[in-house]
N, C-alpha and C positions, 0 to 999 in steps of 0.2 A: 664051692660050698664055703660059707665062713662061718669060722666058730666062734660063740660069742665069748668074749674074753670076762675075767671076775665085773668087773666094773660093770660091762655090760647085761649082767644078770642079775647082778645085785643094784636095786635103785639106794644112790646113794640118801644121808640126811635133808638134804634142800629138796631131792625129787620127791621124798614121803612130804617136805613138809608142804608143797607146792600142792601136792594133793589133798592134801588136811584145810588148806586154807580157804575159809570161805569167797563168796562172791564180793564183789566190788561193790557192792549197795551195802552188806555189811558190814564191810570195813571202813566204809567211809560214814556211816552214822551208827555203829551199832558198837556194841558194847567187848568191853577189854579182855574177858575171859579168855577167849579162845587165843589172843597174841598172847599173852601171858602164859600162856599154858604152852603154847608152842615156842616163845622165846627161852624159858626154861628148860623143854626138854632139848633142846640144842643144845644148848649151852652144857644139861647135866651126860650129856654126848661126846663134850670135847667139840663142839661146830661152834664155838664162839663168832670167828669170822662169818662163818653163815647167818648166827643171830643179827649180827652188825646190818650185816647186808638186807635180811629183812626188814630190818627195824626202820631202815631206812627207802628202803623201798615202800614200805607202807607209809610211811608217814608225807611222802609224795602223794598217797591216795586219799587217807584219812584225815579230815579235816577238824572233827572233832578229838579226835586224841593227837594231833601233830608235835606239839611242846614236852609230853609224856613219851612218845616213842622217840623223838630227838634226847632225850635224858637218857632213858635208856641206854641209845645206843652208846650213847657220850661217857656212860657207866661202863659201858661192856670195855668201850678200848679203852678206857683207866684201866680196866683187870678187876674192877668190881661190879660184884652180881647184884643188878636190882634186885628189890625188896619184892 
């Protein structure tokens, strides 16, 4: 029998936000509300390095906000919070 260990019961930051995050058509034409809202609450979490990793990750997908989500991240590892 195995017993699930903390980690395993509890989804960590990046699995909630992986859930949270829309489809693929959205993120590559659709609008900044939802990164924004979801880069934030990572960040007001303490998952900086997860925002990072997002921010970068999307910006692979999104073609209309690619140069914004590269600032960002580029913000986040200075230690400053975008606007």
């Amino acid at each position: 029998m195995h017993c699930a260990t903390a980690t395993e019961r509890r989804p960590s930051s990046i699995s909630n936000a992986q859930r949270r995050q829309p489809s693929s058509e959205q993120l590559a034409c659709g609008d900044d509300v939802v990164w924004h809202r979801l880069v934030r609450d990572l960040v007001a979490q303490g998952e900086r390095r997860a925002a990072i990793a997002y921010l970068e990750r999307l910006a692979r997908t999104s073609v209309a906000q690619r140069i914004e989500l590269r600032e960002w991240a580029a913000a986040l590892r200075g230690d400053v919070a975008p606007i």
